[in-house]
N, C-alpha and C positions, 0 to 999 in steps of 0.2 A: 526437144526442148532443153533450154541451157538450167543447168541446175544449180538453185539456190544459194548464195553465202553467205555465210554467218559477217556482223559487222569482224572479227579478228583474223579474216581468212589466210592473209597474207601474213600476221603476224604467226600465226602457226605453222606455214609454210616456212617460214624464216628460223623456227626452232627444228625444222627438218620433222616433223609430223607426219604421219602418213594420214592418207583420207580415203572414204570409202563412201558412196551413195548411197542415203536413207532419206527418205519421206522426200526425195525431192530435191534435197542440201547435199552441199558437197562437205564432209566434217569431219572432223579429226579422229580419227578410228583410233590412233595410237602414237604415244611420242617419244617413249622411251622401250616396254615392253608391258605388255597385256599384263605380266606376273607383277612385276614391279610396283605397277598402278595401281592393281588390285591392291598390294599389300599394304602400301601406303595408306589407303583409305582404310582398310581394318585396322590399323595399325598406330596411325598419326593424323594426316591429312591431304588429301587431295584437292585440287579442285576443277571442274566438265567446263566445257563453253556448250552450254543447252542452246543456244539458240536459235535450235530449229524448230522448238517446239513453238506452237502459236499463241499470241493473247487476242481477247476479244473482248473489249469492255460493252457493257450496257447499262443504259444509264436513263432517265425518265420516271414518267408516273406509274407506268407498268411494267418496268424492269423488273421488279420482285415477279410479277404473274408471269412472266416469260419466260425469264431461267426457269420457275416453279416447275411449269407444265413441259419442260426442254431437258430435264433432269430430272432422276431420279429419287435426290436426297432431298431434304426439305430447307430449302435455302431462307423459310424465315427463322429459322432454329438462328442461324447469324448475325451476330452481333459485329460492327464496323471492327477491321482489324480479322476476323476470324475466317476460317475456311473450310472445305470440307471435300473430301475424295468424291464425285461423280459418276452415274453411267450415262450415257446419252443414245438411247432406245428408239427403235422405229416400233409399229404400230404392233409386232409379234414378241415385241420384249428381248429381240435382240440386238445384241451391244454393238453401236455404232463404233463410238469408242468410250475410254475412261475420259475423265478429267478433272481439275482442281480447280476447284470457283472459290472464289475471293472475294468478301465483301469491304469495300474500301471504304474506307471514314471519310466517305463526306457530307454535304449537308442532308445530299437525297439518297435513297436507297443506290448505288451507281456496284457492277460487278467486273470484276476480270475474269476471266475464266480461260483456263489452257486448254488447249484441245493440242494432239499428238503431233507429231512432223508431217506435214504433207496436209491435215484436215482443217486446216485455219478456213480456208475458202470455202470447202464445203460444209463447213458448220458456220461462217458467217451466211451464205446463202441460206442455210436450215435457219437461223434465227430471223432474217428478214422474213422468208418466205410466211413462215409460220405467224410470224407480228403482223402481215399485213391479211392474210387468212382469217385470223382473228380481232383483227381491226383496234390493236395495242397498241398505246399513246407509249414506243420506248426506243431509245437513240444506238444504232448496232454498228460497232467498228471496227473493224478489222485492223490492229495497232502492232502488228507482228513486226513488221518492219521497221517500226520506232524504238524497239527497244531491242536488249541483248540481255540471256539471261545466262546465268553461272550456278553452280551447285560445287560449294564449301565442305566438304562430307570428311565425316571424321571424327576420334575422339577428339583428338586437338583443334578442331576448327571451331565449336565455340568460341575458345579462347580465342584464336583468331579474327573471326570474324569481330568478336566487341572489340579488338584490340584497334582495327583499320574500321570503323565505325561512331559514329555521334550519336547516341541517341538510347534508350531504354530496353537493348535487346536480349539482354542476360535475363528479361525479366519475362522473357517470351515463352510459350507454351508449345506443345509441339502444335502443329497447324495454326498457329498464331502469327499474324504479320504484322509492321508496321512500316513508316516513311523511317529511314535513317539517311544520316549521309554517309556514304563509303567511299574514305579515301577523299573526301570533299564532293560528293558526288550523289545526289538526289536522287535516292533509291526506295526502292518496294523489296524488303528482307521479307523472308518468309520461311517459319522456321518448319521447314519439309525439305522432302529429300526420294532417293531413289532408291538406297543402299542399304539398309537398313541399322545404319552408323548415323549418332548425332550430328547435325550438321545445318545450312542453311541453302535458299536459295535465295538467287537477287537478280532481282530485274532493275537494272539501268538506260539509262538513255544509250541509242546507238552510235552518236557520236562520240561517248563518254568510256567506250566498253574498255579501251586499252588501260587508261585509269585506273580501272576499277581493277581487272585484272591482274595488271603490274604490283595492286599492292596486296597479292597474297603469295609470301615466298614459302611453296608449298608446292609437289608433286605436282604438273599438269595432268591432266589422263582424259582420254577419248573415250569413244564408245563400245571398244573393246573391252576395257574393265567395268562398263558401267552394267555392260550387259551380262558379264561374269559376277557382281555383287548381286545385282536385283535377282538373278536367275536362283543364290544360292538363299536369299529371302523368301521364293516363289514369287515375285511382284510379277503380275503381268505384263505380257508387251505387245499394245495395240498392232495389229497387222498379222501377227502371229500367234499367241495364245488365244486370241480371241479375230476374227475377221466376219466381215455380213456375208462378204460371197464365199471365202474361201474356206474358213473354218468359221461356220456361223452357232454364235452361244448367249444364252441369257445368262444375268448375274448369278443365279443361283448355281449354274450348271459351271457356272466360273469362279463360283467358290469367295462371290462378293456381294453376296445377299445382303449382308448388312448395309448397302447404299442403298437401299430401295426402302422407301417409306408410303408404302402403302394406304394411308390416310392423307396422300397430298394428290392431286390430278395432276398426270403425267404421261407422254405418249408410249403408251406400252402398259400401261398398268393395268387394263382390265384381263390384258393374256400375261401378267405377273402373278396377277392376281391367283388365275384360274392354275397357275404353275405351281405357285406356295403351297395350291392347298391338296394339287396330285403329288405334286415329288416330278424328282429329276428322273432322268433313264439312265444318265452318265455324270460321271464329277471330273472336276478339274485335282491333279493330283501331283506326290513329288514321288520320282523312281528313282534310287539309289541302285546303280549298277553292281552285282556281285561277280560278275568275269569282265575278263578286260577289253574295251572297248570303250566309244563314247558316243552314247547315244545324240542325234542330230532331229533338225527341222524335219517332221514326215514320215522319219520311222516306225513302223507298227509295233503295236504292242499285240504280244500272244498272250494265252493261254497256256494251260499247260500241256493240253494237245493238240498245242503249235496254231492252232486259229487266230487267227485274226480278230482281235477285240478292241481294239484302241492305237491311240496315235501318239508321238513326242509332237510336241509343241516348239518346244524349249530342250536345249541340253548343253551341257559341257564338262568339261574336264574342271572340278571345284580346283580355284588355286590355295583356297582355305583350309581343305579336304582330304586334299590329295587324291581326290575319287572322284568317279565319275555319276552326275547327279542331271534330271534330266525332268521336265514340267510337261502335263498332256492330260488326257482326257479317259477315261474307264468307265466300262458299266460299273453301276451302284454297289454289285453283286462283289468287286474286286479292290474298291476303294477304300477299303478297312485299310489302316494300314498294319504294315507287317505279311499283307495276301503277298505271295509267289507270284511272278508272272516272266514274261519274256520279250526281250526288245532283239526284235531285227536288225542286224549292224552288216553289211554288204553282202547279205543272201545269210549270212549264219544266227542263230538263235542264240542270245546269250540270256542268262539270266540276272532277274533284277526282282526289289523286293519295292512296296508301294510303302512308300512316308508323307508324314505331313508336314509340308513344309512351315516356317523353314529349316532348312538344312543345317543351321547351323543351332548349336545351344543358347539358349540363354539371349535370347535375342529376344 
């Protein structure tokens, strides 16, 4: 199957980009250097061509009960303009994927919602199927392809962003959105992010994306540093820190308990439920490596005598850091941080110590 393009592909290609396959999309892994990009964005400002990631708006009399019961968090908590981080659960409370739902100011309750690169389709089919199971008067679209979306990130991108912008956004909260124009250009700002640096993202029309893009002179950076920022935040990454088949985990065990609202009906809640109130077996956790190496996707996690107790999820070489830091999974028993443990690195044992991310201070 030919894989996906973001509407800028060729313009990235033309800044000499390299690209790498994820969810499906063919996207800009890197355009200058992994180091560089990263530092930018801790630094001043970068800004990602996201738009792999999917939207799905829904919209009718029973869009509020759809998303409800389709998500975790309790989407009438939202007020037009406001959003909030997701899980989206099958019937054992494990994480399909994450996502950000969006409620939009318009007349009717109407939502957006992101789901990961690659699960646009399979979460519009889970919205229909489920709406007509349940026989829900609610309108489910699959609008991935109409739009393009960007991520601003940065201390200076604030200023940025209101700078190529119309409209009331200095005045935005974090997970707070609104319409603005950018750049002349009728846009969905929304002030979230990946990195855990101030910043915004913007969804545009896909004819519109060069526009909007050209007017942030500011670092580009791919998925190589995106994955290097979030990683030293701890933010999870659908497909990998979390999978149904591959590596299968409820929120709690993913260390994002706090999206589940237990007092709302939702697929998964009544084995959430019964999870809350036993406890986990294993946590989601951050290993700072203490010998040199750099722990990777799959690596075990030891004991202290050399057993096998856990996995890396997530890892890299922090460009923040200078160290190597690394996301995964521990019994209960090891998840303190500061416990001793040990990560497998090409047959040899090295040692590392369990933190909570994230990694970095003061963040």
């Amino acid at each position: 199957m030919a894989l996906r393009k973001p509407p800028l592909h060729d313009v990235h290609a033309a800044r000499d980009a390299k690209f790498t396959e994820f969810g499906g999309w063919d996207m800009p892994v890197e355009f200058d250097s992994i180091r560089d990009e990263h530092a930018s964005v801790r630094e001043s400002a970068g800004i990602f061509d996201v738009s792999h990631m999917g939207e799905i708006e829904v919209s009718g009399p029973d869009a509020t009960t759809l998303m409800q019961r389709l998500t975790t968090n309790d989407v009438t908590a939202l007020s037009p303009g406001d959003s909030q981080y997701a899980m989206i659960t099958d019937d054992e409370g494990t994480i399909l994927d994450d996502t950000v739902v969006y409620r939009l100011p318009d007349d009717e309750a109407t939502f957006l919602f992101v789901p990961n690169a690659g699960h646009d389709e399979e979460m519009y089919d889970r919205w229909t199927d489920h709406r007509e199971k349940w026989g829900l008067d609610a309108t489910v679209r699959n609008v991935t392809e109409e739009w393009a979306m960007f991520a601003v990130q940065g201390p200076d991108a604030p200023g940025l962003v209101t700078a190529a912008a119309e409209g009331p956004l200095s005045d935005l909260s974090r997970f707070e959105a609104t319409y603005a124009d950018v750049a002349g250009v009728r846009s969905w700002v929304a002030r979230t992010g990946y990195t855990g640096e101030p910043g915004f993202e913007i969804l545009c029309p896909s004819e519109d994306a060069e526009t909007v893009w050209e007017a942030f002179d500011c670092q580009p950076c791919g998925l190589g540093s995106r994955d290097t920022l979030r990683i030293e935040m701890g933010f999870l990454l659908s497909g990998q820190d979390f999978d149904p088949a591959e590596e299968p985990h409820n929120p709690y065990e993913a260390g994002v308990g706090f999206t589940v609202k237990l007092d709302t009906e939702f697929v998964g809640r009544d084995a959430l439920e019964r999870v809350e109130a036993e406890g986990v077996t294993e946590k989601f956790v951050g290993l700072r490596l203490l010998d040199r190496g750099v722990a990777r996707h799959g690596y075990d996690v030891t004991d202290r005598d050399g057993d096998v107790i856990g996995r890396v999820t997530s890892g890299t070489m922090s460009p923040t850091l200078g160290e190597a830091v690394a996301l995964g999974y521990v019994p209960v028993g090891y998840a303190s941080s500061g416990s001793n443990v040990g990560v497998v690195i090409r047959g040899e044992e090295k040692r590392a110590k369990i933190t909570t991310p994230p990694f970095l201070e003061d963040r």
